[in-house]
C-alpha positions, 0 to 999 in steps of 0.5 A, a space after each residue: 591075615 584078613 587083609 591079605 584074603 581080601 587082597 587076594 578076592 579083589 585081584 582074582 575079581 579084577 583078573 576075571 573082569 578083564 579076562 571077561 572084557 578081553 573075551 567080549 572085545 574079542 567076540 565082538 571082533 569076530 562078529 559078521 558085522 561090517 566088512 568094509 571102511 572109508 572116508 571121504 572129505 567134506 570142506 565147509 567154506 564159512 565156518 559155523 560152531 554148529 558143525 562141531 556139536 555133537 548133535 550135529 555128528 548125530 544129525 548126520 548118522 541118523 540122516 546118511 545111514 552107512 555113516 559110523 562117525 564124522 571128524 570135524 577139525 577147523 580147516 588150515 591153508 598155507 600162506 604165501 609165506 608158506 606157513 601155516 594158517 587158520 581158515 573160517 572154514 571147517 573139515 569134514 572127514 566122513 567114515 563109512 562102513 559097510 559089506 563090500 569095497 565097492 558097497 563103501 567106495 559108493 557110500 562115501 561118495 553118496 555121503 559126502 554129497 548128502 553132507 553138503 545137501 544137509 549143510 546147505 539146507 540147515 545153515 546156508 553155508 557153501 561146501 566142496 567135496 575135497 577127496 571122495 572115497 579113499 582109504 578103502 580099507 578092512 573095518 576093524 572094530 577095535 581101530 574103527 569103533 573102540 579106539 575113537 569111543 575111549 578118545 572122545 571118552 578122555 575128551 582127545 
C-alpha cells in the first residue's frame, strides 16, 4: 500500500513538471521576441579545426550581434566521376534573426561578409560567400532555438 502512494506521488510530480515545461515552452513561443530568420553560406577554402570549435561559433555571436548560431560542416565537391568527395575547405551556414524580412535579409548579407572579414584576420585563410540571405522565413523558437540546443546536447 506504501508503495503504491509513493508511485502515485512521483507520477502526479512528473505529470506537474511537464505540464509546467510545456507551459514554459509555450510562453516563450508566444513572446515578442524576434520576428524573422535567415541563413546565408560562407565556404572556407583551406580547411582549419579552429572553426569547428565551439569558441569559435561564440567569437562569432558576440562579434556579428544579429548572429543565433553557425553550422560548420567540411565542405564536399563532386569529382569528375560525378561522386562525391571531401574538400579541405569547410561550410559555413550563418543563421540570423531579427524583427522584420528585410532587417534579416540585410543582416545575413552584413554577416556573411563580417565572417570572412574575421576569417582573414584571425587565421589568414581565404573564403567566399557561396549564397547570401535565403530562406528568409518566420523565427520559431521551438524549431530555430530548442530543437538545435537538445541536438548539440546529445552530441547530433
Amino acid at each position: 500500500m506504501l508503495m503504491n502512494k509513493t508511485i502515485k506521488r512521483r507520477l502526479v510530480f512528473v505529470c506537474l513538471a511537464v505540464l509546467l515545461s510545456a507551459l514554459v515552452l509555450f510562453c516563450l513561443t508566444r513572446s515578442s521576441g524576434p520576428g524573422y530568420r535567415a541563413e546565408s553560406i560562407v565556404l572556407i577554402k583551406s580547411y582549419t579545426n579552429a572553426v569547428f570549435s565551439r569558441s569559435f561559433e561564440l567569437q562569432v555571436i558576440h562579434s556579428v550581434p544579429a548572429v543565433r548560431r553557425l553550422l560548420v560542416t567540411p565542405s564536399r565537391a563532386v569529382s569528375a566521376s560525378g561522386s562525391l568527395s571531401a574538400t579541405n575547405g569547410a561550410l559555413i551556414r550563418i543563421y540570423v534573426i531579427g524583427a522584420t524580412a528585410q532587417e534579416v535579409t540585410q543582416a545575413a548579407n552584413d554577416a556573411s561578409l563580417r565572417l570572412r572579414q574575421i576569417i582573414l584576420e584571425r587565421y589568414g585563410i581565404s573564403s567566399a560567400v557561396v549564397a547570401q540571405a535565403f530562406e528568409v522565413r518566420r523565427y520559431s523558437y521551438f524549431h530555430d532555438s530548442f530543437q538545435p540546443g537538445i541536438a548539440r546536447l546529445f552530441g547530433h
